[in-house]
C-alpha positions as CSV (number, residue, x, y, z in Angstrom):
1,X,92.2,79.1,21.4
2,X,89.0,77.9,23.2
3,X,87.9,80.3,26.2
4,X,87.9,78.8,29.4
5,X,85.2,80.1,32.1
6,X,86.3,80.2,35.8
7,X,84.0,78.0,37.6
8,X,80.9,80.1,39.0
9,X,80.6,80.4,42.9
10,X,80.1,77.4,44.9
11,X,79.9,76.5,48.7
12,X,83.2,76.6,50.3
13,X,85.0,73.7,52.3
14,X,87.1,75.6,54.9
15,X,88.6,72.0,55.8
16,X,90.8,71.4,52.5
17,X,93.1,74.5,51.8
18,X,94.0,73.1,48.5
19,X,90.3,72.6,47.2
20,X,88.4,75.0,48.7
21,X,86.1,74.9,45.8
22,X,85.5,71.0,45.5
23,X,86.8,70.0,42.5
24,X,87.4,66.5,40.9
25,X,91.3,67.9,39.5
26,X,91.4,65.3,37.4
27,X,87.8,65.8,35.3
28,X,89.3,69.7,35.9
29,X,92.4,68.8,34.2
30,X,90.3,67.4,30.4
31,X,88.9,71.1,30.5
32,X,91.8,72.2,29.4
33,X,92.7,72.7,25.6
34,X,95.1,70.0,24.6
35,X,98.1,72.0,23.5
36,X,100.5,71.3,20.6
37,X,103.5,71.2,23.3
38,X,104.4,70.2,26.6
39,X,105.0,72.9,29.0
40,X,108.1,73.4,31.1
41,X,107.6,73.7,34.9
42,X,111.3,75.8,35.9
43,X,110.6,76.2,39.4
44,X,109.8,73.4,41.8
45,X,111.0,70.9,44.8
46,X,110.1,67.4,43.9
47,X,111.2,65.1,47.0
48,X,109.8,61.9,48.5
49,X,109.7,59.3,45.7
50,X,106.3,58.1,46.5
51,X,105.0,61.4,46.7
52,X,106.7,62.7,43.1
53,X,104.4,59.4,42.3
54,X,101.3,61.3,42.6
55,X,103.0,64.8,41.4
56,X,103.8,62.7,38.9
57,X,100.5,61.7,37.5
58,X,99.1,65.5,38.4
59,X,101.9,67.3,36.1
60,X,101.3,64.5,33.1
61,X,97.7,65.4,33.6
62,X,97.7,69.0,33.1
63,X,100.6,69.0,30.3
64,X,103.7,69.6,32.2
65,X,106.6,67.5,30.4
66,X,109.5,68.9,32.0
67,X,109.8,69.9,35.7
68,X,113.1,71.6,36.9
69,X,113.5,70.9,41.0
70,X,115.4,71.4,43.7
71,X,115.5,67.4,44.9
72,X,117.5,66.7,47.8
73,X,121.4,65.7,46.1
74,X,121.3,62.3,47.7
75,X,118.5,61.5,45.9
76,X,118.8,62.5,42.6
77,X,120.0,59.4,40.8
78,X,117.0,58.1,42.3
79,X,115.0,60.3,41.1
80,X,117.0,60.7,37.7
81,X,116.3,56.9,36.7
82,X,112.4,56.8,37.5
83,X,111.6,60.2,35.9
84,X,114.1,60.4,33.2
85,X,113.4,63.8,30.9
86,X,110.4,64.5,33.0
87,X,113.0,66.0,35.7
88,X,115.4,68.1,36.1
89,X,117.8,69.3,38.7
90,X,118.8,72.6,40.3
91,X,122.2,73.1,42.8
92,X,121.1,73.1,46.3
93,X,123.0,73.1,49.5
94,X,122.3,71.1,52.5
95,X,119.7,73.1,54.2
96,X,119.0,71.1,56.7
97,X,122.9,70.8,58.2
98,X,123.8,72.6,61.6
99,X,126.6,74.1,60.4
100,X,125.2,76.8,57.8
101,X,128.2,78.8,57.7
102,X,129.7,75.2,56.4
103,X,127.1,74.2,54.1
104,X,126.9,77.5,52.3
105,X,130.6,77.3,52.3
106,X,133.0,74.8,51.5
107,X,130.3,71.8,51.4
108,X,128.2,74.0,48.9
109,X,131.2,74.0,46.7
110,X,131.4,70.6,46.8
111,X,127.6,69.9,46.3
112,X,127.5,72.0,43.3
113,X,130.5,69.6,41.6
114,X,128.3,66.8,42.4
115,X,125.1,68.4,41.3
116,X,126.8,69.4,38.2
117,X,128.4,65.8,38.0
118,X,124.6,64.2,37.5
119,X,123.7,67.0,34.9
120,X,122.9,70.3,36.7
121,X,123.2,73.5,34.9
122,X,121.5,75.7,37.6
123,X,122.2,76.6,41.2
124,X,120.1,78.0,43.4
125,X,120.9,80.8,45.8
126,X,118.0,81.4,48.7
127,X,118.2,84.6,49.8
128,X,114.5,85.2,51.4
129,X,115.0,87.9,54.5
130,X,114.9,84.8,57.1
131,X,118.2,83.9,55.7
132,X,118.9,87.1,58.0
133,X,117.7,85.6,61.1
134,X,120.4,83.0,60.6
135,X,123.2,85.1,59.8
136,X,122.7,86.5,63.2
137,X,122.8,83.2,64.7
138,X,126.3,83.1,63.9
139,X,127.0,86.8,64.4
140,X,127.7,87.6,61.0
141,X,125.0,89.6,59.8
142,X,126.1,90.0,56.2
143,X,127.4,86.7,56.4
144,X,124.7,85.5,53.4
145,X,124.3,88.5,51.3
146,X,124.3,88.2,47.6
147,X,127.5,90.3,46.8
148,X,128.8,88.9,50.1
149,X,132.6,86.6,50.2
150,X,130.6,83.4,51.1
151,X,127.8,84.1,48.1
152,X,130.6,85.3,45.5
153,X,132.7,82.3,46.2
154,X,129.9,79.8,45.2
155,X,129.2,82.2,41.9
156,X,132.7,82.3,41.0
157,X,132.8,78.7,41.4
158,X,129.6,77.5,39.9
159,X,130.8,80.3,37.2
160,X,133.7,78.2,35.9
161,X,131.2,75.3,35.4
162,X,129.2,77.2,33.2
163,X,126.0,76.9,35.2
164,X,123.0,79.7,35.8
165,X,121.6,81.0,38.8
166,X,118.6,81.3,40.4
167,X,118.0,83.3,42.9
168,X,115.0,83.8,45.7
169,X,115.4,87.5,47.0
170,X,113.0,89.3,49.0
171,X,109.3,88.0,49.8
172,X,105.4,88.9,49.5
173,X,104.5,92.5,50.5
174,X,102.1,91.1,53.2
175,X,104.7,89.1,54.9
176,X,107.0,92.9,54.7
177,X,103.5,94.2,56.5
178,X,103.6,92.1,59.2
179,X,106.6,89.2,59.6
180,X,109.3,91.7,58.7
181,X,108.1,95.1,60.1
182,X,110.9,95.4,62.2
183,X,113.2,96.9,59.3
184,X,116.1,97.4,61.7
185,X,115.9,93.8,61.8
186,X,114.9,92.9,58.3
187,X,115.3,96.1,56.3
188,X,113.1,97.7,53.6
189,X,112.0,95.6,50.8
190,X,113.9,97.6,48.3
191,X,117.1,97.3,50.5
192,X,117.2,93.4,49.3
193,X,117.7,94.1,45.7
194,X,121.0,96.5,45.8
195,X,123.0,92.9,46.9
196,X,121.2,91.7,44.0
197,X,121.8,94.1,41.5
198,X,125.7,94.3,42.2
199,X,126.0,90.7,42.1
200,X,123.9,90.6,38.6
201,X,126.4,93.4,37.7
202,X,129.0,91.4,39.0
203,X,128.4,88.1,37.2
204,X,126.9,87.7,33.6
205,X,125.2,84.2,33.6
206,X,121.8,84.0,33.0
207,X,119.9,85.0,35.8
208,X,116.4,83.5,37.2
209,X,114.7,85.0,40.0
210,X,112.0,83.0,41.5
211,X,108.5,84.4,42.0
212,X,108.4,86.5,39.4
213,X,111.6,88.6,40.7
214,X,110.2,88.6,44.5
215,X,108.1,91.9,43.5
216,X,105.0,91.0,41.2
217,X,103.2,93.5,43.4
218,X,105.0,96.1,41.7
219,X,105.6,95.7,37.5
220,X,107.1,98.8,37.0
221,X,109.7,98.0,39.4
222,X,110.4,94.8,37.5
223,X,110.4,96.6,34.5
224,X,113.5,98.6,35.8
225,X,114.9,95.4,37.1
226,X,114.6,93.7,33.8
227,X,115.9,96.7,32.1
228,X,118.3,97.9,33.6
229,X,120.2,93.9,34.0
230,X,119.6,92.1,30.3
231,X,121.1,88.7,32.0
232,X,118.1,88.6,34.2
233,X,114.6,86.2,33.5
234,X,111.8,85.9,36.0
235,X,109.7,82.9,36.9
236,X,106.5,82.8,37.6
237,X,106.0,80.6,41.0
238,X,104.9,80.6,44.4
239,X,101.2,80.1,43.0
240,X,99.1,81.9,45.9
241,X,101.5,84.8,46.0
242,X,101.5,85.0,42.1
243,X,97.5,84.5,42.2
244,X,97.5,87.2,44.8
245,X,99.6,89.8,43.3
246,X,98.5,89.5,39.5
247,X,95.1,89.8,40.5
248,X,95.5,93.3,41.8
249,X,97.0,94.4,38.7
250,X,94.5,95.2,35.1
251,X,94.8,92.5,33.1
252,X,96.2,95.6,30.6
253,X,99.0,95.9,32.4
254,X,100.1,92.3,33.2
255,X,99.8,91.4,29.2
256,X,101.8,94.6,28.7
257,X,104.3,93.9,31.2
258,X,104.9,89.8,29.8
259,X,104.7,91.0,26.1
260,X,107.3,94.3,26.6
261,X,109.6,91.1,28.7
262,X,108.7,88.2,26.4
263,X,111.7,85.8,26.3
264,X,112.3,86.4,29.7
265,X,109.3,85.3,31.7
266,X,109.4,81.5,33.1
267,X,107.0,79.4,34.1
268,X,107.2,77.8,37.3
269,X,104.9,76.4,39.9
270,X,107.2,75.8,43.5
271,X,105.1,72.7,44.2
272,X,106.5,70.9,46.9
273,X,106.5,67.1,47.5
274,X,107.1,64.9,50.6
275,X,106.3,61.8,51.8
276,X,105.4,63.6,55.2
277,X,102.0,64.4,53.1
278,X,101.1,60.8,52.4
279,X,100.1,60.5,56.7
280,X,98.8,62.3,59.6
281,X,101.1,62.5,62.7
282,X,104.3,65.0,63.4
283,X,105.5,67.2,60.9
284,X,109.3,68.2,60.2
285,X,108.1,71.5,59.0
286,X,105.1,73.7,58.1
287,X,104.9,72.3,54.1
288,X,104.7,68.6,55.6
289,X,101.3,69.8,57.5
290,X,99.5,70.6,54.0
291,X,98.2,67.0,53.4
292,X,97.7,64.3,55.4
293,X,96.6,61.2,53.0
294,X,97.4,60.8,48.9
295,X,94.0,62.6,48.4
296,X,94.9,65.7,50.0
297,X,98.3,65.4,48.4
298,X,97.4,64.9,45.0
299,X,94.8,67.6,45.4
300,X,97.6,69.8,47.0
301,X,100.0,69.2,43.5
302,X,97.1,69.5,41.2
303,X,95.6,72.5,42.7
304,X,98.8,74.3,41.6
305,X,98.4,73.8,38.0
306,X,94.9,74.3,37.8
307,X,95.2,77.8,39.6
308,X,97.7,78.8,37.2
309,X,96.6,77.3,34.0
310,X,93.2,78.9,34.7
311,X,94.6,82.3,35.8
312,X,97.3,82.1,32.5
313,X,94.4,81.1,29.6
314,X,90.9,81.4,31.4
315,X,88.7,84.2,31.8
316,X,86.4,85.6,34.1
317,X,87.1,85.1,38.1
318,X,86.2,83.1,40.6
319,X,87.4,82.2,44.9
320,X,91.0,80.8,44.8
321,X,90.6,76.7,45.4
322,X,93.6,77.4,47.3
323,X,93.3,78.8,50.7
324,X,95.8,82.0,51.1
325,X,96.3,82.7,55.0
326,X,98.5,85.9,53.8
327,X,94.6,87.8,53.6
328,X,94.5,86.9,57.5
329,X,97.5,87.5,58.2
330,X,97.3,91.8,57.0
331,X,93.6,91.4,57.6
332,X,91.9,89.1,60.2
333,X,89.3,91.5,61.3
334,X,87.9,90.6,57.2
335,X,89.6,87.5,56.2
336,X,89.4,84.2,57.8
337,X,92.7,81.7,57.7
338,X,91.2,79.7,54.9
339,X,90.1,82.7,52.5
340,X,91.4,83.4,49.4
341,X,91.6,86.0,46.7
342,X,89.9,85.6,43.4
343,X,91.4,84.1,40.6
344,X,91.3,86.3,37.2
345,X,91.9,84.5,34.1
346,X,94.5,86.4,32.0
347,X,93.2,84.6,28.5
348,X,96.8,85.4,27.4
349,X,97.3,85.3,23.4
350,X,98.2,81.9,21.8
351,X,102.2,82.9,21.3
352,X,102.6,84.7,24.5
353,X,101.0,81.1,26.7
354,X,103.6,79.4,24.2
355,X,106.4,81.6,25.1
356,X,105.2,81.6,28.7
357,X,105.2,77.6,29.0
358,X,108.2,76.4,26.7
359,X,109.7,78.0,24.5
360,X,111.1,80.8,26.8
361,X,112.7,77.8,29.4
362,X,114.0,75.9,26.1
363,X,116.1,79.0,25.2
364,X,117.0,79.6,29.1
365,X,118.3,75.6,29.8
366,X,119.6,75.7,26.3
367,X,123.0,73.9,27.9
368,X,120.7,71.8,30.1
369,X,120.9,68.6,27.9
């Protein structure tokens, strides 16, 4: 395989986040060895159809054939009919309704029929500590745990469907540092996974957890994860945590980690599309304030899969193009909002990056047809 170099240091344009370095993304994306297969994107949320227009044209460009995404349910035969193979769906529940404790209940029961009713195979189950914040809100504090009666229900149902789970369980240690430091109010980071270990004990689908298992700051706890629950596969998303994380570790140990857990590591990006990019003006949330215009929106998909392509086959290191505000956010005596870490290309070995990218997601979806 043909070594790619990182680009070498250039001026920095604090004013785009997701091109910090200046690059044309497309001329980027021909840099790029042409590969014998297309790669399989597990982890993403593709909404806004003219928006998934532009994703669209970034994921062809950089060799992703197949994106699995967590699209809004009243949209997916829209969605279904324009992108064909290129997409595929995950079970979500409303999480935009008022009524959580109903749309993690009864209505998610009834989403996951319908999901499963257009072709979904996977649901998702978000169990990031702010799901906490709302479990308050309605005075149940356990009300959303993982091994809890409302969680269980939707396993046990999605169970008899034959579908897989994914799961999103704890978040980056910088955001334990400083947005959940109150651990009477959030817990320890370790606390989130007993939930998640008794409910992977619990139920024996195939497992995904998102973000490379919500710890890729520490491999040897994933290792015990991994070991210690064989129903259990990791993707690799979230790009400028992943970026982050796996550039604190050797490259010695990551290749040792991903080869001692091949057939169980995912790729995934979590790009997320909306129409709110495609113009300036209010925002419904902090994702709609990343782009403004279908330049910035393009650059914001793109940017994705060029950080990880690079970091996954290139070598060498360079600045993120990606802005990471996390740096700030420990450190803001050093780090300004718009620094980033560097990027260290991985140059993993020709059947690992094929294991990584396809052939690992083909075995996982194997009833997704």
């Amino acid at each position: 395989m043909p070594q790619l170099s990182l680009p070498h240091a250039r001026s920095i344009s604090p004013d785009k986040p997701s091109n910090r370095l200046g690059l044309d993304y497309a001329q980027e994306a021909s840099r790029f060895p042409a590969l014998d297969y297309g790669i399989i994107d597990a982890h993403a949320h593709i909404n806004g159809l003219v928006a998934a227009e532009i994703w669209h044209r970034a994921a062809m460009q950089y060799g992703i054939e197949c994106t699995y995404s967590m699209t809004k349910l009243e949209d997916v035969p829209a969605f279904a009919q324009r992108f064909g193979d290129a997409l595929r769906f995950i079970a979500i529940p409303d999480w935009n309704a008022k009524d959580r404790r109903l749309a993690h209940g009864a209505e998610f029961l009834d989403r996951i029929d319908r999901f499963h009713a257009l072709g979904s195979r996977i649901v998702k189950f978000w169990n990031a500590p702010r799901v906490m914040d709302f479990a308050r809100e309605l005075s149940s504090p356990d009300l959303f745990a993982l091994d809890g009666e409302l969680r269980t229900a939707a396993m046990t149902h999605a169970s008899r469907l034959g579908m897989s789970f994914m799961v999103h369980v704890a978040d980056p240690d910088t955001w334990f540092a400083t947005k959940y430091s109150d651990a009477s109010k959030y817990h320890s980071k370790p606390d989130h996974y007993k939930p998640l270990e008794r409910a992977l004990d619990r139920f024996d689908n195939p497992w995904l957890a998102a973000h490379l298992g919500g710890w890729p700051e520490d491999l040897e706890f994933l290792d015990g994860l991994l070991t210690r629950h064989p129903n259990l596969s990791l993707d690799t998303s979230a790009t400028k945590w992943i970026v982050r994380a796996l550039g604190g570790h050797s490259r010695e140990s990551v290749l040792a980690f991903l080869q001692k857990f091949e057939g169980r590591i995912l790729f995934g990006s979590d790009t997320v599309t909306s129409d709110e990019h495609l113009h300036a003006g209010s925002k419904s949330n902090e994702m709609a304030t990343k782009a403004t215009n279908e330049a910035d929106a393009y650059d914001l998909y793109a940017s994705r899969f060029w950080a990880l392509r690079m970091m996954w086959e290139g070598t060498g290191s360079c600045d993120s193009p990606i802005a990471d505000p996390d740096l700030h956010l420990v450190n803001p005596t050093q780090y300004a909002p718009h620094d980033a870490p560097l990027l260290r290309g991985l140059h993993l070995p020709p059947s690992l990056l094929r294991s990584l990218y396809r052939d690992t997601a083909l075995a996982f979806f194997k009833h997704d047809s």
